[in-house]
KOLGUVO-276668 format. One record per residue (C-alpha): chain; residue in three letters; x, y, z; residue number from 1. Coordinates in steps of 0.25 Angstrom, whole numbers, plus 5000, padded with zeros to 4 digits. Example, Ala and Ser with C-alpha at 12.3 -4.5 7.8 and 13.67 -1.06 7.14 Angstrom:
2
NODE   ch    aa   east   north     up     i
NODE    A   ALA   5049    4982   5031     1
NODE    A   SER   5055    4996   5029     2
# end
This chain:
468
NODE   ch    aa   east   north     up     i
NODE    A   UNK   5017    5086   5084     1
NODE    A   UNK   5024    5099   5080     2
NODE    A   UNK   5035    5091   5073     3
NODE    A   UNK   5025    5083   5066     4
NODE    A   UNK   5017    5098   5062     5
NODE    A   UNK   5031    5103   5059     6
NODE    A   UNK   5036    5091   5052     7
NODE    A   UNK   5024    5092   5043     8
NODE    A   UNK   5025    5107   5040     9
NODE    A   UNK   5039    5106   5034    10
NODE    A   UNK   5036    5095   5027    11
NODE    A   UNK   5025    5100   5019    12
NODE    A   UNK   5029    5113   5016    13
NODE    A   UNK   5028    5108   5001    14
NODE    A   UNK   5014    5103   5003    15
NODE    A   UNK   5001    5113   4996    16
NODE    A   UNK   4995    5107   5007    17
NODE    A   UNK   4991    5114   5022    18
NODE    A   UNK   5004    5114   5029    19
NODE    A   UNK   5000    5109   5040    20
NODE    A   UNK   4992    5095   5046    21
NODE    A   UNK   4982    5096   5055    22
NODE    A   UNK   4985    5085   5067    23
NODE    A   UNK   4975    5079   5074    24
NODE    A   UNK   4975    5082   5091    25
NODE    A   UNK   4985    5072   5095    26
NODE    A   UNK   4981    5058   5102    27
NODE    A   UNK   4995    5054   5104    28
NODE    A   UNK   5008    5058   5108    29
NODE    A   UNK   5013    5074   5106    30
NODE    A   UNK   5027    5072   5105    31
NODE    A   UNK   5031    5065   5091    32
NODE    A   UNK   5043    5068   5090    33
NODE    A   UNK   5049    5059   5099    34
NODE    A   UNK   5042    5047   5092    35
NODE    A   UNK   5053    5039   5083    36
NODE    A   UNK   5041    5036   5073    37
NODE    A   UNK   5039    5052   5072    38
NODE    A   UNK   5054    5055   5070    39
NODE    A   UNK   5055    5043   5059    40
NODE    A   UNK   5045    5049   5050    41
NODE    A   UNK   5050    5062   5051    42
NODE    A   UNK   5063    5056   5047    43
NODE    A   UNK   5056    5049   5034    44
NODE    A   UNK   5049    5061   5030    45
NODE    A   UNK   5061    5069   5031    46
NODE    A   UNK   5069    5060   5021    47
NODE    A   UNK   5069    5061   5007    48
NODE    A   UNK   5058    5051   5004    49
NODE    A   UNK   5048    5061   5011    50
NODE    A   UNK   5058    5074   5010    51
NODE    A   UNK   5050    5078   4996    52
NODE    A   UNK   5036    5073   4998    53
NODE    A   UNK   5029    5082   5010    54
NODE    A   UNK   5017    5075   5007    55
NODE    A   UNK   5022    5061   5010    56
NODE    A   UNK   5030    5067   5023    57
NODE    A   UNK   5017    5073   5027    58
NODE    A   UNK   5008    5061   5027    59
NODE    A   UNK   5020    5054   5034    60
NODE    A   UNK   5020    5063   5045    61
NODE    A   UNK   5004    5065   5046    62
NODE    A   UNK   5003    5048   5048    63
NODE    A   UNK   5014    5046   5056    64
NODE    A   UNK   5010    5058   5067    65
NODE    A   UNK   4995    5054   5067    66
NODE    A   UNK   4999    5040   5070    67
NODE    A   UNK   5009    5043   5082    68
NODE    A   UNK   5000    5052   5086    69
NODE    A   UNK   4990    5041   5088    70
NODE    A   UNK   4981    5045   5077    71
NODE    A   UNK   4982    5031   5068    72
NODE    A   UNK   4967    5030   5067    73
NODE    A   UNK   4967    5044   5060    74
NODE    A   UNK   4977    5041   5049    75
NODE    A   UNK   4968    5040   5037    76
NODE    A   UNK   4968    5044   5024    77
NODE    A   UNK   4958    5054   5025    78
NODE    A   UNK   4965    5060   5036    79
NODE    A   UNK   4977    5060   5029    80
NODE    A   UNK   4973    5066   5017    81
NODE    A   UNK   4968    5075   5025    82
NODE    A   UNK   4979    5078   5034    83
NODE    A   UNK   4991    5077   5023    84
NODE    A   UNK   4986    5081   5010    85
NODE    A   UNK   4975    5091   5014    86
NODE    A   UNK   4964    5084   5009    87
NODE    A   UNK   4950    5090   5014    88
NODE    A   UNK   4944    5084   5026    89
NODE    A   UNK   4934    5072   5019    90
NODE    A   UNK   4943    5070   5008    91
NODE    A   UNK   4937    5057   5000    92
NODE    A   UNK   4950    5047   5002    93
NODE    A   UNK   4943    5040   4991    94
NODE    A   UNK   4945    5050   4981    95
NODE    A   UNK   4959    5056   4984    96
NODE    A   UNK   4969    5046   4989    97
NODE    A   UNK   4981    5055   4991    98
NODE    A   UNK   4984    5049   5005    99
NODE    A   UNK   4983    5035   4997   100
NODE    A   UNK   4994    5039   4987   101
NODE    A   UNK   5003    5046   4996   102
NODE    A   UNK   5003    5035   5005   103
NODE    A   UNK   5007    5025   4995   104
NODE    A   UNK   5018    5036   4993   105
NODE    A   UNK   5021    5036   5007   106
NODE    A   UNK   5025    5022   5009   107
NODE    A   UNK   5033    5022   4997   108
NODE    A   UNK   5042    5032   5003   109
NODE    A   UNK   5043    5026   5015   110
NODE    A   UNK   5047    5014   5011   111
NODE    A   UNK   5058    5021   5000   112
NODE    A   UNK   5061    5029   5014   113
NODE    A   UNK   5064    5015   5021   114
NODE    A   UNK   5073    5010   5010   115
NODE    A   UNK   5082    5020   5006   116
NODE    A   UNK   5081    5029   5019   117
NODE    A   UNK   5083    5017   5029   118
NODE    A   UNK   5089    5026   5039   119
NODE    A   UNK   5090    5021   5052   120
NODE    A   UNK   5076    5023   5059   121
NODE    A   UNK   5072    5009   5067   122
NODE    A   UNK   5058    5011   5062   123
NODE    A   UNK   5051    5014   5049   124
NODE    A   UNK   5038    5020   5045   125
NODE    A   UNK   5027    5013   5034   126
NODE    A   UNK   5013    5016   5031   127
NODE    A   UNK   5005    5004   5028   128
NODE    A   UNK   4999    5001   5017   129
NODE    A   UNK   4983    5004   5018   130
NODE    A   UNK   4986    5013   5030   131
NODE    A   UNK   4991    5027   5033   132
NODE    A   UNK   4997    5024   5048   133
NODE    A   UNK   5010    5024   5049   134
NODE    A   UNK   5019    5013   5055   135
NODE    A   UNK   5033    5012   5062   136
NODE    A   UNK   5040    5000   5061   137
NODE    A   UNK   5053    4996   5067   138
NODE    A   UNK   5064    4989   5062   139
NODE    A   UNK   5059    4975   5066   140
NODE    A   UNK   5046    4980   5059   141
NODE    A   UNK   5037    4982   5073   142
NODE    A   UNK   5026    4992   5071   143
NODE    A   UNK   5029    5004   5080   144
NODE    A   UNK   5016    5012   5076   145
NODE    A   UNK   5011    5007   5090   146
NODE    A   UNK   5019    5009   5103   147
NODE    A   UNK   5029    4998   5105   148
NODE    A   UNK   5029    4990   5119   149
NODE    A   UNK   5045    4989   5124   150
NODE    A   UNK   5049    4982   5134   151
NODE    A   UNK   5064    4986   5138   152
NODE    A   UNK   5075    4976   5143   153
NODE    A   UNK   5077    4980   5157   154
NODE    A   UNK   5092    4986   5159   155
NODE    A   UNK   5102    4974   5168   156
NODE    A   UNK   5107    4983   5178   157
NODE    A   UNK   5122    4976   5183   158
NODE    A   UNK   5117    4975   5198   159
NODE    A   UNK   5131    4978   5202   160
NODE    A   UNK   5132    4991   5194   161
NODE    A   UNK   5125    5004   5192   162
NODE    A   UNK   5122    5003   5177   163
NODE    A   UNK   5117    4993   5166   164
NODE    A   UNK   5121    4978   5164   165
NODE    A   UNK   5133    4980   5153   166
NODE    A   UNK   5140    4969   5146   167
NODE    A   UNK   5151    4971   5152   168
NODE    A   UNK   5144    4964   5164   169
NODE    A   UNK   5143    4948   5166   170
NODE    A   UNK   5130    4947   5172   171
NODE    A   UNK   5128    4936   5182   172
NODE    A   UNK   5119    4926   5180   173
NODE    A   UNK   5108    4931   5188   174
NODE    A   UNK   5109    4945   5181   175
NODE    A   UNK   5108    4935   5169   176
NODE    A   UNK   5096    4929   5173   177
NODE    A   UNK   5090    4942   5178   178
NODE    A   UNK   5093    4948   5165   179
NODE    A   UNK   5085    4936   5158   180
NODE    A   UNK   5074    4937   5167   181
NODE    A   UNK   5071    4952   5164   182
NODE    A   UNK   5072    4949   5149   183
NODE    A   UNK   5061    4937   5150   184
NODE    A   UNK   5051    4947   5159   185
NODE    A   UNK   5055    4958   5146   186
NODE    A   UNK   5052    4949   5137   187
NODE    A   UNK   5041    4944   5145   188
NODE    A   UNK   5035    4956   5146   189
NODE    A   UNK   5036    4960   5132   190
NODE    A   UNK   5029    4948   5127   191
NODE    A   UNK   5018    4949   5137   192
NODE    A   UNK   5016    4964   5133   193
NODE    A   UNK   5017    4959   5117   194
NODE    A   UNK   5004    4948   5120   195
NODE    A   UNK   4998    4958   5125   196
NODE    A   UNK   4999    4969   5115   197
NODE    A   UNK   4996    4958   5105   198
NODE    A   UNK   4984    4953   5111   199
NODE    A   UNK   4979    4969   5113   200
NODE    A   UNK   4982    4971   5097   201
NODE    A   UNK   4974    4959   5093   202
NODE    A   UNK   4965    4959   5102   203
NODE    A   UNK   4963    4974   5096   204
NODE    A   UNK   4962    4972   5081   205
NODE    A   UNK   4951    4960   5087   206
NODE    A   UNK   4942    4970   5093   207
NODE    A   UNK   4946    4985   5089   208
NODE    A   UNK   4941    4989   5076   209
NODE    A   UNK   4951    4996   5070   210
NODE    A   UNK   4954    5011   5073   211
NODE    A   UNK   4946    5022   5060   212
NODE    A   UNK   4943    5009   5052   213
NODE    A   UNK   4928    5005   5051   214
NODE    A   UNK   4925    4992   5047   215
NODE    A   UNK   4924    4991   5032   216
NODE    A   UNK   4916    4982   5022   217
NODE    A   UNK   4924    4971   5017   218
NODE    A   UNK   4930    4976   5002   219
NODE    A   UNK   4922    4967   4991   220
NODE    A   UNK   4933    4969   4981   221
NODE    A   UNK   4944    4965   4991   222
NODE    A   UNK   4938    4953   4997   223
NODE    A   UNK   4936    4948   4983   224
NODE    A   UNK   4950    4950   4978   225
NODE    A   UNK   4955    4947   4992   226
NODE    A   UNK   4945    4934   4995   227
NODE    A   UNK   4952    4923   5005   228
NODE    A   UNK   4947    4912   4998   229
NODE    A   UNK   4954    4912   4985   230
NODE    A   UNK   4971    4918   4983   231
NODE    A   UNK   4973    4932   4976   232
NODE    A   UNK   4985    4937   4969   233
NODE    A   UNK   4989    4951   4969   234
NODE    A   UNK   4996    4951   4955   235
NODE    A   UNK   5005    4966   4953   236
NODE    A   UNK   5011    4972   4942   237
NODE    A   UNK   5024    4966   4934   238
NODE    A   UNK   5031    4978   4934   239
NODE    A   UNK   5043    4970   4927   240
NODE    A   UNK   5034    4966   4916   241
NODE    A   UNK   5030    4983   4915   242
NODE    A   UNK   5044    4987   4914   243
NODE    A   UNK   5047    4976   4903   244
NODE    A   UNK   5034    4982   4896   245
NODE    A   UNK   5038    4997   4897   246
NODE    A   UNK   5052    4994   4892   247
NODE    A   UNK   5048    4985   4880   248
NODE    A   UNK   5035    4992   4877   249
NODE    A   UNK   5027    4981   4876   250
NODE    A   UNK   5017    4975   4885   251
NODE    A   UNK   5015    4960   4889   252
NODE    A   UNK   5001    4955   4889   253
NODE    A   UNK   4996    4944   4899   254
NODE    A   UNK   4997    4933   4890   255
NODE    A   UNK   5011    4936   4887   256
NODE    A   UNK   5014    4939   4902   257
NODE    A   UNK   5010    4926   4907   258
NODE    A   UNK   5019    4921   4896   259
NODE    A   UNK   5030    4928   4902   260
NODE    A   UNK   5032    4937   4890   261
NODE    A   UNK   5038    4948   4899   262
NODE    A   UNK   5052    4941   4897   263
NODE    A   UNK   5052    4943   4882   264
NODE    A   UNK   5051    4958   4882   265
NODE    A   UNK   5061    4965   4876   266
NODE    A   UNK   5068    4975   4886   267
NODE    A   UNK   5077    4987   4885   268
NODE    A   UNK   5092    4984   4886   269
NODE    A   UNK   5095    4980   4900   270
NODE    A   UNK   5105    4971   4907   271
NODE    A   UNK   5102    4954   4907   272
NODE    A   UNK   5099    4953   4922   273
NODE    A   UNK   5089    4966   4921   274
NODE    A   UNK   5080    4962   4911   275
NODE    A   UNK   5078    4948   4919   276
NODE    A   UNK   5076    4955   4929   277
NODE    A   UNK   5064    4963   4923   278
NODE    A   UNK   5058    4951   4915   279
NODE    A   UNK   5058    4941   4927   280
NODE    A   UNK   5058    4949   4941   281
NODE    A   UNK   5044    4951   4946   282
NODE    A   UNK   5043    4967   4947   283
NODE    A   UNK   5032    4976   4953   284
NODE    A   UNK   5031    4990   4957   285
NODE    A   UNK   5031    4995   4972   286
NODE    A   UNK   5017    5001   4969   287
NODE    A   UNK   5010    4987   4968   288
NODE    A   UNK   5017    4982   4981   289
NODE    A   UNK   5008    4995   4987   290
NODE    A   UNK   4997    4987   4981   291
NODE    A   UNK   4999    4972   4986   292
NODE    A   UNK   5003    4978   5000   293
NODE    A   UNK   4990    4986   5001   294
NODE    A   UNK   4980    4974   4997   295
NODE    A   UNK   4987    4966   5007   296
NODE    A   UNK   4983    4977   5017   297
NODE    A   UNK   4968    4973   5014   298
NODE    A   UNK   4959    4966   5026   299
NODE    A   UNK   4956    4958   5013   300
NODE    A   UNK   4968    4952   5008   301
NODE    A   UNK   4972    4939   5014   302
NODE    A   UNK   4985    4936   5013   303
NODE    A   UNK   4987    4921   5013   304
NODE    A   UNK   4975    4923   4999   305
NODE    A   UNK   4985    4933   4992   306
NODE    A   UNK   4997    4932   4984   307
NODE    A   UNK   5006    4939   4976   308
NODE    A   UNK   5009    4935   4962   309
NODE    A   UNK   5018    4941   4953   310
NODE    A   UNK   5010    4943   4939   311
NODE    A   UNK   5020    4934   4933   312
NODE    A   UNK   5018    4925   4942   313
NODE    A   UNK   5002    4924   4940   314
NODE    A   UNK   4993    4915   4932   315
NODE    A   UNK   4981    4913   4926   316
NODE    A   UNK   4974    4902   4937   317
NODE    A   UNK   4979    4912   4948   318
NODE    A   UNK   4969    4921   4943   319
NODE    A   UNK   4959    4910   4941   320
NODE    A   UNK   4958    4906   4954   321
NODE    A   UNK   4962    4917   4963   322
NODE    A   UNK   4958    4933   4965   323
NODE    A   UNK   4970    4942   4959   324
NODE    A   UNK   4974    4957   4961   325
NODE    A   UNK   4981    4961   4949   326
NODE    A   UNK   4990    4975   4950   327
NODE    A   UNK   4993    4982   4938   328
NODE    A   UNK   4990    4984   4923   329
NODE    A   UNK   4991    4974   4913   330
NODE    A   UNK   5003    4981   4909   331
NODE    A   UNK   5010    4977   4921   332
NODE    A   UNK   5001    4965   4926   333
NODE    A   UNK   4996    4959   4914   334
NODE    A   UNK   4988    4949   4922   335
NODE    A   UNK   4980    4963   4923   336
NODE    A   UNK   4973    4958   4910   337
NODE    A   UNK   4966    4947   4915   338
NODE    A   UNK   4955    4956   4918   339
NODE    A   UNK   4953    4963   4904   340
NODE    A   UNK   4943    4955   4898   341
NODE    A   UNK   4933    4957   4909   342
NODE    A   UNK   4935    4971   4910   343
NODE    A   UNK   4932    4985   4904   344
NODE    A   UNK   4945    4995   4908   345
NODE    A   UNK   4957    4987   4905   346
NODE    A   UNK   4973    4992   4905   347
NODE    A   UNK   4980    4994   4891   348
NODE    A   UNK   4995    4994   4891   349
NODE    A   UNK   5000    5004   4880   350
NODE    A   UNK   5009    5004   4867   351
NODE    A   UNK   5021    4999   4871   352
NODE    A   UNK   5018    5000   4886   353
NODE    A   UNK   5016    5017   4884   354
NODE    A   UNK   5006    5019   4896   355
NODE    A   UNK   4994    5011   4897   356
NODE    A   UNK   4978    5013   4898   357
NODE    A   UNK   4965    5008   4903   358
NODE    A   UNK   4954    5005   4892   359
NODE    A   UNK   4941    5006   4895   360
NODE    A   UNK   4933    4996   4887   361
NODE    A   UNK   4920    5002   4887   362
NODE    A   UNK   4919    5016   4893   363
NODE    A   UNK   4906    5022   4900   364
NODE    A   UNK   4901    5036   4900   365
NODE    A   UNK   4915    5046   4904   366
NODE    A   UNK   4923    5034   4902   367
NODE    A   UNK   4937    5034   4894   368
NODE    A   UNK   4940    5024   4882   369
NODE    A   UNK   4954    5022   4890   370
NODE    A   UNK   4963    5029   4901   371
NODE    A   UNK   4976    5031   4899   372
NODE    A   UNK   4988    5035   4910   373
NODE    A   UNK   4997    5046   4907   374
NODE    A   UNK   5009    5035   4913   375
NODE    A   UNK   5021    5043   4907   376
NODE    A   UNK   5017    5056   4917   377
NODE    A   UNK   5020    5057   4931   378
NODE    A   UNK   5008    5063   4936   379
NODE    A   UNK   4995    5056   4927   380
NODE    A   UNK   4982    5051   4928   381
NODE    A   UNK   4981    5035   4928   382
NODE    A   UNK   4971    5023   4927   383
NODE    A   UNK   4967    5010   4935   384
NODE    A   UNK   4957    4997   4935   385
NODE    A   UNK   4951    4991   4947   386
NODE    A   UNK   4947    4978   4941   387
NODE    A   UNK   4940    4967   4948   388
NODE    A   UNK   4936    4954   4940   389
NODE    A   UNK   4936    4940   4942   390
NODE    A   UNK   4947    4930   4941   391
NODE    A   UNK   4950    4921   4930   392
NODE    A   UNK   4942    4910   4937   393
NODE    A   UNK   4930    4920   4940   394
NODE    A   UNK   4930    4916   4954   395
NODE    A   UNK   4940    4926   4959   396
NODE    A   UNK   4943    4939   4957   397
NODE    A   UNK   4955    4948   4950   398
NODE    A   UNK   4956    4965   4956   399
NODE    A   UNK   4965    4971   4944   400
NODE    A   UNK   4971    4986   4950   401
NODE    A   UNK   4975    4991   4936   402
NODE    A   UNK   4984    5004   4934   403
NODE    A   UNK   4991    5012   4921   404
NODE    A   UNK   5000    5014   4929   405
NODE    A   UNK   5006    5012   4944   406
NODE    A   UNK   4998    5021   4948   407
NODE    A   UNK   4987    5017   4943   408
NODE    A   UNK   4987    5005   4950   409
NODE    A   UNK   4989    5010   4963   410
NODE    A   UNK   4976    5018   4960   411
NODE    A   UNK   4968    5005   4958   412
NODE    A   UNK   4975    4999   4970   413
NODE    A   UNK   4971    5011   4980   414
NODE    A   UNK   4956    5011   4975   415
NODE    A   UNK   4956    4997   4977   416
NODE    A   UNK   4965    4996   4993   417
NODE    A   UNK   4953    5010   4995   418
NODE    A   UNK   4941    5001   4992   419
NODE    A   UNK   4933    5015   4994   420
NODE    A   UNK   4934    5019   4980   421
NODE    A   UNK   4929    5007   4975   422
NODE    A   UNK   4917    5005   4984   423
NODE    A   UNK   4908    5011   4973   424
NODE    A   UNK   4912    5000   4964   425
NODE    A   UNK   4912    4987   4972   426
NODE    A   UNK   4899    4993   4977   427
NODE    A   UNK   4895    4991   4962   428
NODE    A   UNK   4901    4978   4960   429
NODE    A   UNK   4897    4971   4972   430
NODE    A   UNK   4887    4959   4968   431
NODE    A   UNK   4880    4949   4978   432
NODE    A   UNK   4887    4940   4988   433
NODE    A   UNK   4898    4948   4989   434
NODE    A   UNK   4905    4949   4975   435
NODE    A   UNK   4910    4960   4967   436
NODE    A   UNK   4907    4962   4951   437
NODE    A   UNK   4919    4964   4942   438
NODE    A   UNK   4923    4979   4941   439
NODE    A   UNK   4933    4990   4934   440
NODE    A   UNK   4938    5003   4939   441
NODE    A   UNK   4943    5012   4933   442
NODE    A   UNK   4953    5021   4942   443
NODE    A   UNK   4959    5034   4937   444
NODE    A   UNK   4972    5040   4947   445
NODE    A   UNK   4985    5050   4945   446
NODE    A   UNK   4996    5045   4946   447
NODE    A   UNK   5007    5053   4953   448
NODE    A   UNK   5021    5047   4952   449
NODE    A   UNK   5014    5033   4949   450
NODE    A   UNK   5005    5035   4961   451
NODE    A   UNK   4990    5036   4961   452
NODE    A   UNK   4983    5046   4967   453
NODE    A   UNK   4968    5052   4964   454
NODE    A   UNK   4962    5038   4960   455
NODE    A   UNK   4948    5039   4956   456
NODE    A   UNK   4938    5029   4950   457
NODE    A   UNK   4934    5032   4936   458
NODE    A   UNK   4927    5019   4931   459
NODE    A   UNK   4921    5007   4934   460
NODE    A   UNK   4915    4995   4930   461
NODE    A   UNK   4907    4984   4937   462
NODE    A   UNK   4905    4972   4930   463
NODE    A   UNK   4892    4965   4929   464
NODE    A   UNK   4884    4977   4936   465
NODE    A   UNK   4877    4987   4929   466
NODE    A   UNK   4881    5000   4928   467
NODE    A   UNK   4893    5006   4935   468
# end
């Protein structure tokens, strides 16, 4: 525990933050030093992905101790607000999602770690999407955030000699057989112990509830996007089609999409093979990944009901007959429209693709006509809708996560994956037999670097209710 205090001193001599984390008393062992998954993050955060940011070192640390220490249950984000960013004790998670952002952040750089620092460590460290404890994985991808059962060979002593079997030296036949027969009870014993434990794990998950997680309410919202009996595509960005817009100035509407009018954009000078690269390969941005891979974390999501499809790739009797999540602006998803004419906020892209902005159709008391992004500033405030409608057969549903910018749809994204913030609102729109009315939100965040941070709810509205 000292290097860990120690470790977490130096690092965040740069913080404006109290120097120094309070740890919890231990439950688990003292000594971490000798651990090989405590010397591997001290190892990560001392290269140059982590070298500069004292913050992402520090909730690297912070995790990682906890959960060698035993304290995996205590590892929330409360907590770690708390304990990393100096949050008050109490802190409303809801309203300040910096450990959200910084976590996105954090597998980020350890995935750029992994790639260009591969280093020759057996294990690797990730952070699961959805969840804050840290797991170690080893080069044949075995989780090691839980003791490992090993059972060793048993050395072949040379009963002739003084010292281990070496192969210099024939064994006989019966040493052969021997040798086999230690094997077989090794093996034997291993796969015994291996039924066992996995009998014990299941038999766990069957009648443990799970460790600091009370049993919630099932999420209207996701069980209708998410429902088993009908297929639902997750549809991201084109962020090919973005690019060709940027650089020729000139946005491309649905109709004209569908129509495949991307590949008659006029681009800048470049090379043959480059510019059919960009009007025929299927781009996207690693922000949406982040996205698809947190919705498939979801108790809702149902595998063998969802697909993937491309926005090139989609069509109008897809979204007839099956539910939809559709990522992205209609200046980089223009299926995104589909949704404008039963709708009050709805995303304009701008002159010659300069920024873009939401218009707000008919504004109530405090509302703004429109809400524009300052895109070309580092540092700015950005918008987002959350908009859930029905499909184009009425007898599904579509879930549009909207942004200005990138970071703008992550916002919308973390509102919805933190069904908290929107419990208000679905409370409003929930009808009889278990249906939810048609709604809007309107979401305002910063964006630092293209990360959202400091979402907040700024406007609704539920449709065929009164009032909002």
């Amino acid at each position: 525990m000292l290097s860990y205090r120690r470790t977490i001193i130096e690092r965040s001599a740069a913080i404006p933050f109290p120097q120094k984390i309070e740890i919890p008393p231990t439950d688990g062992p003292e000594n971490l030093e000798d651990d090989p998954r405590w010397r591997l993050t001290q190892r990560i955060v001392a290269g140059r992905h982590f070298a500069r940011s004292p913050l992402l070192s520090k909730f690297l640390l912070f995790i990682v101790a906890e959960t060698l220490q035993g304290r995996q249950a205590r590892i929330t984000e409360q907590k770690i607000g708390v304990q990393v960013f100096s949050r008050p004790q109490g802190y409303r998670t809801i309203e300040d999602n910096i450990v959200r952002n910084y976590a996105r952040q954090l597998r980020k750089r350890l995935a750029e770690q992994l790639v260009e620092e591969p280093g020759n460590d057996s294990m690797r460290v990730e952070i699961p999407l959805g969840r804050y404890v840290p797991v170690f994985i080893d080069a044949e991808t075995r989780s090691l955030s839980q003791p490992s059962l090993v059972v060793p060979t048993p050395a072949l002593v040379d009963p002739g000699g003084s010292g281990p079997f070496t192969p210099t030296t024939k064994p006989s036949a019966s040493r052969a057989r021997a040798r086999a027969y230690r094997i077989l009870i090794a093996i034997g014993m291993f796969t015994g112990y291996s039924a066992v434990l996995i009998y014990l794990t299941v038999w766990a998950f069957s009648h443990i509830p799970a460790i600091g997680h009370s049993p919630e309410p099932p999420n209207l919202l996701l069980t209708s996007i998410f429902d088993p009996s009908r297929n639902t595509y997750i549809v991201p960005p084109d962020a090919g089609l973005n690019l060709m817009e940027d650089m020729s100035h000139y946005p491309i509407r649905l109709a004209q999409y569908i129509k495949s009018g991307y590949l008659d954009l006029p681009l800048p000078p470049m090379d043959a093979h480059s510019a059919t690269d960009m009007r025929t390969q299927e781009f996207t941005n690693f922000s949406n990944l982040q996205i698809v891979a947190g919705l498939a974390t979801l108790p809702e999501y149902k595998p063998q009901r969802v697909f993937l499809r491309f926005p090139r790739d989609l069509r109008f009797d897809d979204l007839k007959n099956a539910n939809a999540v559709i990522l992205g602006s209609v200046c980089s998803n223009p299926w995104a429209a589909v949704a404008d004419e039963s709708t009050n906020f709805h995303i304009h892209c701008g002159d010659g693709m300069q920024g873009a902005a939401i218009v707000n159709n008919k504004p109530q008391p405090g509302e703004q006509a429109s809400y524009l992004s300052q895109w070309d500033e580092p540092t700015h405030e950005t918008y987002a809708l959350i908009i859930f409608v029905p499909n184009l057969g009425g007898n599904g549903h579509l879930l549009l996560l909207e942004g200005l910018d990138v970071a703008g749809t992550q916002a919308a994204a973390e509102v919805l994956l933190h069904s908290d913030a929107l419990a208000r609102i679905l409370e409003r729109a929930h009808r009889p037999h278990a249906s939810l009315a048609s709604f809007e939100v309107l979401l305002r965040a910063t964006s630092i670097e293209s990360n959202a941070a400091g979402t907040q709810v700024i406007a609704f509205r539920i449709h065929g209710s009164v009032g909002n």
